[in-house]
Residue frames as qw, qx, qy, qz and C-alpha x, y, z in Angstrom:
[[0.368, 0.198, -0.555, 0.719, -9.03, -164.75, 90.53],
 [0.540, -0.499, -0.637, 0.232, -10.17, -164.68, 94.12],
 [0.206, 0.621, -0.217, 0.724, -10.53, -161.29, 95.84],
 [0.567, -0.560, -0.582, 0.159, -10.91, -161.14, 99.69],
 [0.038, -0.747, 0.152, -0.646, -11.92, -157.68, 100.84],
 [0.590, -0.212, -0.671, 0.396, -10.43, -158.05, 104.92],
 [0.268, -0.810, -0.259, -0.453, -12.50, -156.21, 107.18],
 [0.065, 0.561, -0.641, 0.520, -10.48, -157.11, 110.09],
 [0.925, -0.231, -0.240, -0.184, -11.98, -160.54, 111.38],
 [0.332, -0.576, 0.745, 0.059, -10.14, -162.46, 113.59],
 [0.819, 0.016, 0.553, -0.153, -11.07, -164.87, 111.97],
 [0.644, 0.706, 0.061, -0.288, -9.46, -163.99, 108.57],
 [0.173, -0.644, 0.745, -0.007, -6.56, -165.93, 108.82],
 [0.617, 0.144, 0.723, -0.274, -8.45, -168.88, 109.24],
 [0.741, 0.626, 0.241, -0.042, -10.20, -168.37, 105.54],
 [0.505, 0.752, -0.420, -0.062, -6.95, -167.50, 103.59],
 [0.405, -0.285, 0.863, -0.105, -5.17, -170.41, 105.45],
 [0.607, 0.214, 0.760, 0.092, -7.52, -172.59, 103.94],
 [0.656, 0.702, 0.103, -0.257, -7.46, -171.12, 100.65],
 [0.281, 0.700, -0.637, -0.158, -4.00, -171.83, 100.38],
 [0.350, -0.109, 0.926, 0.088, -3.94, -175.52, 101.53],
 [0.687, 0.289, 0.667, 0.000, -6.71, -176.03, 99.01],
 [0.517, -0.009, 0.499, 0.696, -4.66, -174.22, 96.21],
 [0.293, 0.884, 0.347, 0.112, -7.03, -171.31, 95.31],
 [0.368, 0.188, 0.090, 0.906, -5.43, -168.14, 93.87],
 [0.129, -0.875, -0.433, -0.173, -6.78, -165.46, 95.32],
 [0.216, 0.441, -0.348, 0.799, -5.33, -161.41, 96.74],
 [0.407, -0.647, -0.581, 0.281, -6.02, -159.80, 99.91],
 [0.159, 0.429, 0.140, 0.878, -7.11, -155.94, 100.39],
 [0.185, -0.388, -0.586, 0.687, -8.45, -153.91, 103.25],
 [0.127, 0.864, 0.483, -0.058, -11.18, -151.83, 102.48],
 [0.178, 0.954, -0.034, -0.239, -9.30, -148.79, 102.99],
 [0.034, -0.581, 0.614, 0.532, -6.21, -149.70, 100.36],
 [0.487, 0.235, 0.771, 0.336, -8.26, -151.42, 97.74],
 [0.034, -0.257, 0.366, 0.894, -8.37, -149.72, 94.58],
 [0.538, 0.323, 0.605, -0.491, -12.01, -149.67, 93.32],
 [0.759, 0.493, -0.288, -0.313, -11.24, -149.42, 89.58],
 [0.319, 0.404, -0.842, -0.164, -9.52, -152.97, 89.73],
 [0.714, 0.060, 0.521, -0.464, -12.60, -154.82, 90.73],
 [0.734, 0.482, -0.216, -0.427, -12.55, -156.05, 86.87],
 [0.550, 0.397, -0.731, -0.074, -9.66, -158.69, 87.27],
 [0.154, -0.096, 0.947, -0.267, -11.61, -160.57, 89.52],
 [0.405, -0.176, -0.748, -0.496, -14.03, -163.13, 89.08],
 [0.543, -0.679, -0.365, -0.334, -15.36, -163.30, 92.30],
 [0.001, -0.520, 0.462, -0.718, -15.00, -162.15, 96.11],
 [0.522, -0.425, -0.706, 0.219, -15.10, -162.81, 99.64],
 [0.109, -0.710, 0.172, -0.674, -16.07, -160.40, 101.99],
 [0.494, 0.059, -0.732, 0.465, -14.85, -160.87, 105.64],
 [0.478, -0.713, -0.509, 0.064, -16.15, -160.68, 108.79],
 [0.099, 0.700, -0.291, 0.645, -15.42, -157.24, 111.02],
 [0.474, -0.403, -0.599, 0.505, -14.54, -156.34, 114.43],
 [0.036, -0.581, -0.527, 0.619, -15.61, -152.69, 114.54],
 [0.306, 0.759, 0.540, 0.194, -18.00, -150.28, 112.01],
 [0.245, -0.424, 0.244, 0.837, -16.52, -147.98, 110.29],
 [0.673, 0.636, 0.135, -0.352, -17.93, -145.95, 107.18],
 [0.313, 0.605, -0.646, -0.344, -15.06, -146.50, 104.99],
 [0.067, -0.079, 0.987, 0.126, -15.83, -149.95, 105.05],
 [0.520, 0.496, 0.662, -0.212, -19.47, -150.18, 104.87],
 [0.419, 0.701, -0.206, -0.540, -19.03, -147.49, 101.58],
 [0.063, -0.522, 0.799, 0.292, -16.20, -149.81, 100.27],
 [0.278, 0.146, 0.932, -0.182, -18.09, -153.18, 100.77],
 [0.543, 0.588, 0.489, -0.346, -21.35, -151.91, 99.42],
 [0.368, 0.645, -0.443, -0.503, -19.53, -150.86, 96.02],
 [0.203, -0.311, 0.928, 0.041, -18.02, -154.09, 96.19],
 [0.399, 0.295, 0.807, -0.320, -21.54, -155.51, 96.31],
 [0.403, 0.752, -0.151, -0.500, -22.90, -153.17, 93.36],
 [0.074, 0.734, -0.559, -0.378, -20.47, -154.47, 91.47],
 [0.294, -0.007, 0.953, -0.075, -21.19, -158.25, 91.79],
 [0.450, 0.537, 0.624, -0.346, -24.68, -157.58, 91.04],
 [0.412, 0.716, -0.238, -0.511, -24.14, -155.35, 88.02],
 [0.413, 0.593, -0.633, -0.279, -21.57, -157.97, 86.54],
 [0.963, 0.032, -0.136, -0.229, -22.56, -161.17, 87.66],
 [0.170, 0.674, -0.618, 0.368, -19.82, -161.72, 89.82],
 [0.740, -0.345, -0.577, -0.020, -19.60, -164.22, 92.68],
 [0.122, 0.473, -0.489, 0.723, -19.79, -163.13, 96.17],
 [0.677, -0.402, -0.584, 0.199, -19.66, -164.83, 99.42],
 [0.020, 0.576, -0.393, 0.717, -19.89, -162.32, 102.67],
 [0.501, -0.141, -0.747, 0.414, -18.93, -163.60, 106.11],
 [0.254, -0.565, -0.483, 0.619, -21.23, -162.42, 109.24],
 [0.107, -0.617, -0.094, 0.774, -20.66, -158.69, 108.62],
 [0.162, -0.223, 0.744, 0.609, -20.46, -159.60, 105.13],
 [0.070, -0.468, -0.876, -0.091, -23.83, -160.93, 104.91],
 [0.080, -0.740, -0.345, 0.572, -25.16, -158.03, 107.34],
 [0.198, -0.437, 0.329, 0.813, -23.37, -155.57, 104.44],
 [0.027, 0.196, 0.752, 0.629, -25.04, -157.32, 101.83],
 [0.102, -0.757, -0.642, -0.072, -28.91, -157.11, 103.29],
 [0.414, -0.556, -0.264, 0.671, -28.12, -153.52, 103.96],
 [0.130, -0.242, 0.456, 0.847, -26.69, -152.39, 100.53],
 [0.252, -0.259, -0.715, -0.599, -29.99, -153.69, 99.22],
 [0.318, -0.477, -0.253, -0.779, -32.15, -152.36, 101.54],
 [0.726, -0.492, -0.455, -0.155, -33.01, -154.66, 104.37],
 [0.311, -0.793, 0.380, -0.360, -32.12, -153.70, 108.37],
 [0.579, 0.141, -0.676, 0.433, -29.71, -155.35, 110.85],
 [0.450, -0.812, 0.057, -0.367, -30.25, -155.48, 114.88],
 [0.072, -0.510, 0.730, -0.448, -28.08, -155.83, 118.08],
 [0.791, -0.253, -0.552, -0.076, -28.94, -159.55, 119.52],
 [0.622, -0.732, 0.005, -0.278, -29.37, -159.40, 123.32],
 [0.678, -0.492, 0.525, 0.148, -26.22, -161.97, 123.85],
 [0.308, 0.658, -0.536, -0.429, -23.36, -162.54, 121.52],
 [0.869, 0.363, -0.152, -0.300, -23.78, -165.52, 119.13],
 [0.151, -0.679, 0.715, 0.063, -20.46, -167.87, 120.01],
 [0.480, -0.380, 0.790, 0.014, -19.81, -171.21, 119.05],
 [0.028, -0.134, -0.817, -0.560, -21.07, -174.35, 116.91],
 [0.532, 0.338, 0.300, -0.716, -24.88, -173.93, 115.80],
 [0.378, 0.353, 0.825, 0.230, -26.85, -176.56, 113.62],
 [0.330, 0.355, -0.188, -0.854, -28.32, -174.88, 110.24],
 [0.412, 0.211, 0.886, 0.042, -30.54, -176.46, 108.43],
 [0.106, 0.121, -0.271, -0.949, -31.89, -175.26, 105.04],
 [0.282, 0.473, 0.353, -0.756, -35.38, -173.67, 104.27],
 [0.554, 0.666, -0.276, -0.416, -35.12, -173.83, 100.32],
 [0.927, 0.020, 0.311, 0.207, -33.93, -176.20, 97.95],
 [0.399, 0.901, -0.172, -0.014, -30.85, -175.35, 96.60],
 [0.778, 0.549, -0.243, 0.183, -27.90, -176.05, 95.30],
 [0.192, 0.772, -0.407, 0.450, -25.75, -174.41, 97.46],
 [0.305, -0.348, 0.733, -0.499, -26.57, -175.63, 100.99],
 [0.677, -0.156, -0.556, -0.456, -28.70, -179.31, 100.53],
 [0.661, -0.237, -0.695, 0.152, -27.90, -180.41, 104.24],
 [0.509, -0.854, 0.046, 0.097, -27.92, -179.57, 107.99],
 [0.594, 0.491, -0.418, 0.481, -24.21, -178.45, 108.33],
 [0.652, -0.663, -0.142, 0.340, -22.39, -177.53, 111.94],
 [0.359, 0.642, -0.030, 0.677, -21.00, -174.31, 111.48],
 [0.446, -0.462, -0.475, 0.601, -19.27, -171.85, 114.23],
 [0.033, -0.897, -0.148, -0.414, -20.93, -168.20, 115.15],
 [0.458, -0.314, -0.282, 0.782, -19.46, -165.35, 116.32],
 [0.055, 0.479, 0.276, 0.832, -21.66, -162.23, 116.11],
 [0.038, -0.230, -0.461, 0.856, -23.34, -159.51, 118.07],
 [0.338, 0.377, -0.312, -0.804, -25.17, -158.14, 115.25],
 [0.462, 0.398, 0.783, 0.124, -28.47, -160.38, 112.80],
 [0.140, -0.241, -0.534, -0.798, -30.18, -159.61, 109.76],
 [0.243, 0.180, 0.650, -0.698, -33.72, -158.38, 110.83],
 [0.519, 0.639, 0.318, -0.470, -35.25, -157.94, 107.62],
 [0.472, 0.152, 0.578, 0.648, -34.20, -159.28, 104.23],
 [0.386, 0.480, -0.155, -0.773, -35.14, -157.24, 101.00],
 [0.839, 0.261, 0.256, -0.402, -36.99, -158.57, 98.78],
 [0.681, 0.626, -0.346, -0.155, -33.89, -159.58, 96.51],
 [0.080, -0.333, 0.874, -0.344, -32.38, -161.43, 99.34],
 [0.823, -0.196, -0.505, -0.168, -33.85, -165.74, 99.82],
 [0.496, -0.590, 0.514, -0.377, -33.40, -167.00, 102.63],
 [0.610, 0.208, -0.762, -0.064, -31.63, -170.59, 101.96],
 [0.750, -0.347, -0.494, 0.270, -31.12, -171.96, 105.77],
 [0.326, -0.696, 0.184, -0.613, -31.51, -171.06, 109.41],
 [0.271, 0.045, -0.807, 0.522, -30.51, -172.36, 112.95],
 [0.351, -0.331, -0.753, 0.447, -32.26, -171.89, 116.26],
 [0.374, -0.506, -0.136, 0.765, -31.12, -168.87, 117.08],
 [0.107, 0.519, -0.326, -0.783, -31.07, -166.71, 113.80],
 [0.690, 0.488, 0.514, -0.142, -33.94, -167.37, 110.56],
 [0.678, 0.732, -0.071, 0.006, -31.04, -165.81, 107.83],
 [0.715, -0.468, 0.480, 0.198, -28.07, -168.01, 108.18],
 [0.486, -0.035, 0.636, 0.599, -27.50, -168.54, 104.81],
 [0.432, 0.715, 0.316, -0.450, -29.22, -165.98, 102.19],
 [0.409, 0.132, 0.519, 0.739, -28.47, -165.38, 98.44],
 [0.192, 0.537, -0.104, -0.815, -29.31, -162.93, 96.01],
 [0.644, 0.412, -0.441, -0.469, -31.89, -163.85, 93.36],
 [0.968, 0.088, 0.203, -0.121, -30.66, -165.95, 91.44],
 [0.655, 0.550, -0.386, 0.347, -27.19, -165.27, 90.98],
 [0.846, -0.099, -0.480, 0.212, -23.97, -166.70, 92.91],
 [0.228, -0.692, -0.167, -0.664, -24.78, -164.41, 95.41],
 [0.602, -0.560, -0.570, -0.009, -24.72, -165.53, 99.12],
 [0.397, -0.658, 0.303, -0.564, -24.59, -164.29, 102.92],
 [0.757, -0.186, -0.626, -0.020, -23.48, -166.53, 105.88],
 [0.498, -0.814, 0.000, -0.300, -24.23, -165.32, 109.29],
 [0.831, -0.490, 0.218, 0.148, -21.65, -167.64, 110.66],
 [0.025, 0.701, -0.609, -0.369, -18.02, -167.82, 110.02],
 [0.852, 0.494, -0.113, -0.133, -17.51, -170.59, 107.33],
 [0.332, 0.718, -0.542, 0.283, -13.89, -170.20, 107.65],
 [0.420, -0.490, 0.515, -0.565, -14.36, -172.10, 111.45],
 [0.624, -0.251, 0.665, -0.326, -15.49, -175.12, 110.44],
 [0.404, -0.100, 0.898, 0.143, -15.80, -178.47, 108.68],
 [0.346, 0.641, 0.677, -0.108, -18.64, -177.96, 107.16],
 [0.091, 0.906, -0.018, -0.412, -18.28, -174.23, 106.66],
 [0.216, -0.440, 0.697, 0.523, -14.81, -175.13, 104.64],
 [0.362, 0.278, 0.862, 0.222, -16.98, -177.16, 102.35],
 [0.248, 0.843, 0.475, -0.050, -19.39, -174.83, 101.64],
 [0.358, -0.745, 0.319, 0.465, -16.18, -172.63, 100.98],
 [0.378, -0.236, 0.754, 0.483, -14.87, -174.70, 98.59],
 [0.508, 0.598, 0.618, 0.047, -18.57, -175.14, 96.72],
 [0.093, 0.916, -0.026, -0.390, -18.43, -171.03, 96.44],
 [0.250, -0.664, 0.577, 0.404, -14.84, -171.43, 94.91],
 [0.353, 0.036, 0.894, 0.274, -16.18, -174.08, 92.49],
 [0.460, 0.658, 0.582, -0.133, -19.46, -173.00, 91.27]]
């Protein structure tokens, strides 16, 4: 089962829309009314994108993250999600001079599994990774921004600066997460 912690995107409508037209089972929980001992009856998570920083969500989220990593969990985090993830494990985030809006060509950096092509994917952020940790890859980057897609290691780990949930592409790479 699918968890999707909702940070309060607008955009989180979008991703659970398409998880129901493509039949996934999955719950939905706000940071501040998800229950942290029932992380165990999921197999993996989504973290959403936010609209404004709050600690009870960065605490929440980074347990969240803990948790993946300890148990080999899958987790995909959107924008903020991503930001959350290079954070919990050490690495910094900055303000970008002009907010990030529309479609943006990625193109991965690494071979891997996850991302093997340019995709067209749509951004919405203020906010970049600035600095991975060292347990963060960097899979694929755009113009604009060099950690568009990152993972953890080697487990089914990732980050995606952009919203996934927005586009054609992005849905695909949605669905891989949901499959692998």
């Amino acid at each position: 089962m699918l968890l999707v912690v909702d940070n309060g995107s607008i955009y989180t409508k979008q991703l659970t829309d398409f998880l129901n037209q493509k039949n996934i089972l999955f719950e939905k929980y706000s940071p501040q009314s998800l229950q942290l001992d029932s992380l165990s009856k999921y197999d993996s998570f989504i973290l959403s994108g936010r609209r404004k920083n709050e600690k009870k969500i960065n605490e929440v989220n980074s347990k969240v993250i803990k948790y993946c990593i300890k148990n080999n969990n899958k987790l995909l985090g959107i924008c903020y999600g991503a930001e959350i993830l290079a954070l919990t494990l050490g690495g910094t985030i900055r303000k970008i001079p002009t907010l990030q809006k529309g479609i943006e060509s990625i193109q991965p950096v690494l071979k891997n599994s996850f991302c093997t092509d340019p995709l067209e994917v749509f951004e919405s952020h203020g906010f970049e990774i600035s600095k991975l940790p060292t347990a963060l890859i960097p899979l694929a980057k755009s113009n604009n921004c060099k950690y568009e897609i990152i993972q953890y290691d080697e487990k089914p780990i990732f980050g995606t600066q952009f919203h996934p949930e927005m586009s054609k592409d992005g849905n695909d790479l949605i669905e891989k997460f949901c499959s692998l």
